[in-house]
Each structure stands twice: as structure tokens, then as C-alpha cells.
SESEKOL-362259 format. One record per residue (C-alpha): residue number from 0; residue in three letters; x, y, z. Coordinates in Angstrom, 1 decimal, m for minus. Layout:
% SESEKOL-362259
(node NUM; 'Ala'; (X; Y; Z));
...
***
This chain:
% SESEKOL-362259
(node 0; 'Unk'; (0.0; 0.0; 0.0));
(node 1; 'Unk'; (1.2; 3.3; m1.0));
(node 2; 'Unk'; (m0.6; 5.1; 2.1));
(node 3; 'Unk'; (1.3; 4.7; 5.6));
(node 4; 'Unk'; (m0.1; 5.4; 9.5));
(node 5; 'Unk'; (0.4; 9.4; 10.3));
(node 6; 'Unk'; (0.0; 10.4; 6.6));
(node 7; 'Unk'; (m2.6; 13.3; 5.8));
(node 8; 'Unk'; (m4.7; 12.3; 3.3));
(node 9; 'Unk'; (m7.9; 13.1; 1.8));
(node 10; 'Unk'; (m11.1; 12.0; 0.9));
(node 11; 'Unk'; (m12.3; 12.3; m3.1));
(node 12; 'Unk'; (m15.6; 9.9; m3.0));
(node 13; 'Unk'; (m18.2; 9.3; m0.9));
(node 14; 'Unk'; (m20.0; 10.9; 1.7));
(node 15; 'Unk'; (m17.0; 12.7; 3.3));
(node 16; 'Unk'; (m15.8; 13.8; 0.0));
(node 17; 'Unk'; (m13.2; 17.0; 0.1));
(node 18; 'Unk'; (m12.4; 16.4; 4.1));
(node 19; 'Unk'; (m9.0; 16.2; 4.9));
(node 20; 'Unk'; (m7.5; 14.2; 7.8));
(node 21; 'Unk'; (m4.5; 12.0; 9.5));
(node 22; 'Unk'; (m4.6; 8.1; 8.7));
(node 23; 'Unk'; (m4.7; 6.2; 12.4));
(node 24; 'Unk'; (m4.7; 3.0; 10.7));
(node 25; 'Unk'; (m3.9; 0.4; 7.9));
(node 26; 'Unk'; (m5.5; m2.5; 6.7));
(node 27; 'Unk'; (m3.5; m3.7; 4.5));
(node 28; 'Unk'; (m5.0; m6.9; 3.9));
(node 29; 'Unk'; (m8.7; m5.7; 3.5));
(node 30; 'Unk'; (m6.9; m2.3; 1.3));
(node 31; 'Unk'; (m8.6; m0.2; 4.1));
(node 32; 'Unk'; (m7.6; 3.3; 6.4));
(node 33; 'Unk'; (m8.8; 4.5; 9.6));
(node 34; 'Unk'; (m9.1; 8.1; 9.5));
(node 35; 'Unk'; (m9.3; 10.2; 12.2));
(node 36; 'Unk'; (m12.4; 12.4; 12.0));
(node 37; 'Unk'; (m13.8; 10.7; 8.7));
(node 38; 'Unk'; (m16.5; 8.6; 8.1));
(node 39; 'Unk'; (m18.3; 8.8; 11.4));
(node 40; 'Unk'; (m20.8; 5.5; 12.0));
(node 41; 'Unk'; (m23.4; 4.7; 15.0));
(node 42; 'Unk'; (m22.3; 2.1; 17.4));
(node 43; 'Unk'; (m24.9; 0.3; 19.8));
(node 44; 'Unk'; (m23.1; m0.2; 23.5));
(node 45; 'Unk'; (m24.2; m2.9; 25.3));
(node 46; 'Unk'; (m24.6; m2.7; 29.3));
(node 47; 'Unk'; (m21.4; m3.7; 31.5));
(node 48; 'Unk'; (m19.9; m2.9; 34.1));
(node 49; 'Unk'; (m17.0; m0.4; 32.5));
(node 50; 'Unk'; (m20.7; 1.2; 31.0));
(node 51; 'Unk'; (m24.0; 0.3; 33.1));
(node 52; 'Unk'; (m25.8; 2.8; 30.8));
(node 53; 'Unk'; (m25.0; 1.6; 27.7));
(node 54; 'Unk'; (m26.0; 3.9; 24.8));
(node 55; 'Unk'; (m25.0; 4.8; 21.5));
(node 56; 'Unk'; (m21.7; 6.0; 20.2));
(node 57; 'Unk'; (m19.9; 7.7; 16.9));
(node 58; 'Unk'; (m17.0; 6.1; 16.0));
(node 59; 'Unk'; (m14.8; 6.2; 12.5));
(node 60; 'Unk'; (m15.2; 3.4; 10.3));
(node 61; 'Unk'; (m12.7; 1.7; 7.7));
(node 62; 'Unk'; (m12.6; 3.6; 4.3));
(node 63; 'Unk'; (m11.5; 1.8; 1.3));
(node 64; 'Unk'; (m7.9; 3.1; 0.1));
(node 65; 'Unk'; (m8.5; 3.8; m3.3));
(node 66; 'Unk'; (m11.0; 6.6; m1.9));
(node 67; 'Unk'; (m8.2; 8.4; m0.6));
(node 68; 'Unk'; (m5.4; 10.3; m1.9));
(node 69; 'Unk'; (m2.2; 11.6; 0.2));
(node 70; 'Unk'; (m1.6; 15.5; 0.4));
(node 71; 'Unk'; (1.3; 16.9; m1.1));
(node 72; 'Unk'; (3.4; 18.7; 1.5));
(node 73; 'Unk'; (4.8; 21.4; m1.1));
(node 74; 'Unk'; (1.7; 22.6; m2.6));
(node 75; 'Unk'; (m0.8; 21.0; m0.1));
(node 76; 'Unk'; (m2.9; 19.2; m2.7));
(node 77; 'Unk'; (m3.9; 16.3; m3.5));
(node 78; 'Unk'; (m1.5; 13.9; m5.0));
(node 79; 'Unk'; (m0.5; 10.4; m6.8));
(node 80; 'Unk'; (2.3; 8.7; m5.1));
(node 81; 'Unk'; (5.2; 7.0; m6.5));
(node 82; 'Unk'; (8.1; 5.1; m5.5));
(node 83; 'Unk'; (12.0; 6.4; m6.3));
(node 84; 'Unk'; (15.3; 5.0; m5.8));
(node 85; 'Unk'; (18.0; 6.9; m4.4));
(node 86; 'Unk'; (21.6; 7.0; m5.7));
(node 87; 'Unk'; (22.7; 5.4; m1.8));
(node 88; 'Unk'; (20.4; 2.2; m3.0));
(node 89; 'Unk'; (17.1; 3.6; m0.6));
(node 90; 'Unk'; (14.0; 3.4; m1.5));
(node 91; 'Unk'; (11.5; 6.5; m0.9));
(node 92; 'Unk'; (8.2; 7.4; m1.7));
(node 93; 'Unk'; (7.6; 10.7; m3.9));
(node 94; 'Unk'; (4.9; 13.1; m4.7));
(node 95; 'Unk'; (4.1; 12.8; m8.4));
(node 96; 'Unk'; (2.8; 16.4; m9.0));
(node 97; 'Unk'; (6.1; 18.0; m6.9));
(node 98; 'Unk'; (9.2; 15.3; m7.0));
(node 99; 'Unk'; (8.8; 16.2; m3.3));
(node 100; 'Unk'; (10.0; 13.0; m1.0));
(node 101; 'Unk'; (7.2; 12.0; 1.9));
(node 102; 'Unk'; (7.6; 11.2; 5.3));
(node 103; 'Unk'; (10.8; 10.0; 6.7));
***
């Protein structure tokens, strides 16, 4: 997967479409993200005794991968992401619409 845990990222389909936010999570098996502040979804708690009320909660929910693209940190836009090799033999990954490395 081309998206890592602490990346900002954001959302171009669905119902959160346009909001921006940092990636809590990866699935890499299912190709899903955790995103904090995105994709908010009603959970039922049951009564116990951590919660003898029980109620109802808003939690994030998984968003599928491709419905998320990683924020350039030069222009702060929306970007592709791409893999590059550098002349010491390391492996980095790179903003397509800057050159710009990420992370690290």
C-alpha cells in the first residue's frame, strides 16, 4: 500500500468527500484506512460494568484506500504517489505532482 499510518490524506468519494484528515490505521490486507475524524458511524453499546448505561456512540469506520489520496506537502494538494530510488540504493516514496519525497 502506498498510504502509511500518520499520513494526511484526503477523501475524493463518498459521503466525506473533500475532508481532509490523518490516517490512524492500515489494513493492508482488506486495502482499508482508519481516518481520524472521517467517516463517522453509529455504534450500539451494550450494558457492563465499564458502561451500566449503555447507549450509542460515533466512532470512525474503515474507508476503502483507493477513496483516498495523500496531500502533497509542497503545494498542499492532493496527489499520486510514486516510488523512487536513491543514488545510496534507498527506496523512498515521492509526490508525483512536486518530486517532493514523503515522510521519513
Amino acid at each position: 500500500m502506498r498510504i502509511k499510518k500518520g499520513d494526511q490524506v484526503v477523501v475524493i468519494s463518498g459521503k466525506d468527500r473533500g475532508k481532509r484528515g490523518r490516517v490512524m490505521k492500515v489494513y493492508p490486507k482488506s486495502n482499508e484506512v482508519l481516518i481520524e475524524k472521517i467517516n463517522y458511524r453509529t455504534v450500539y453499546l451494550r450494558r457492563s460494568q465499564q458502561n451500566p448505561q449503555g447507549g450509542i456512540a460515533k466512532v470512525e469506520g474503515k474507508i476503502n484506500s483507493s477513496n483516498v489520496m495523500l496531500i502533497d506537502p509542497r503545494s498542499a494538494k492532493p496527489t499520486r504517489v510514486g516510488r523512487s530510488i536513491l543514488a545510496d540504493g534507498t527506496r523512498h516514496r515521492i509526490a508525483k505532482k512536486s518530486g517532493e519525497i514523503i515522510g521519513e
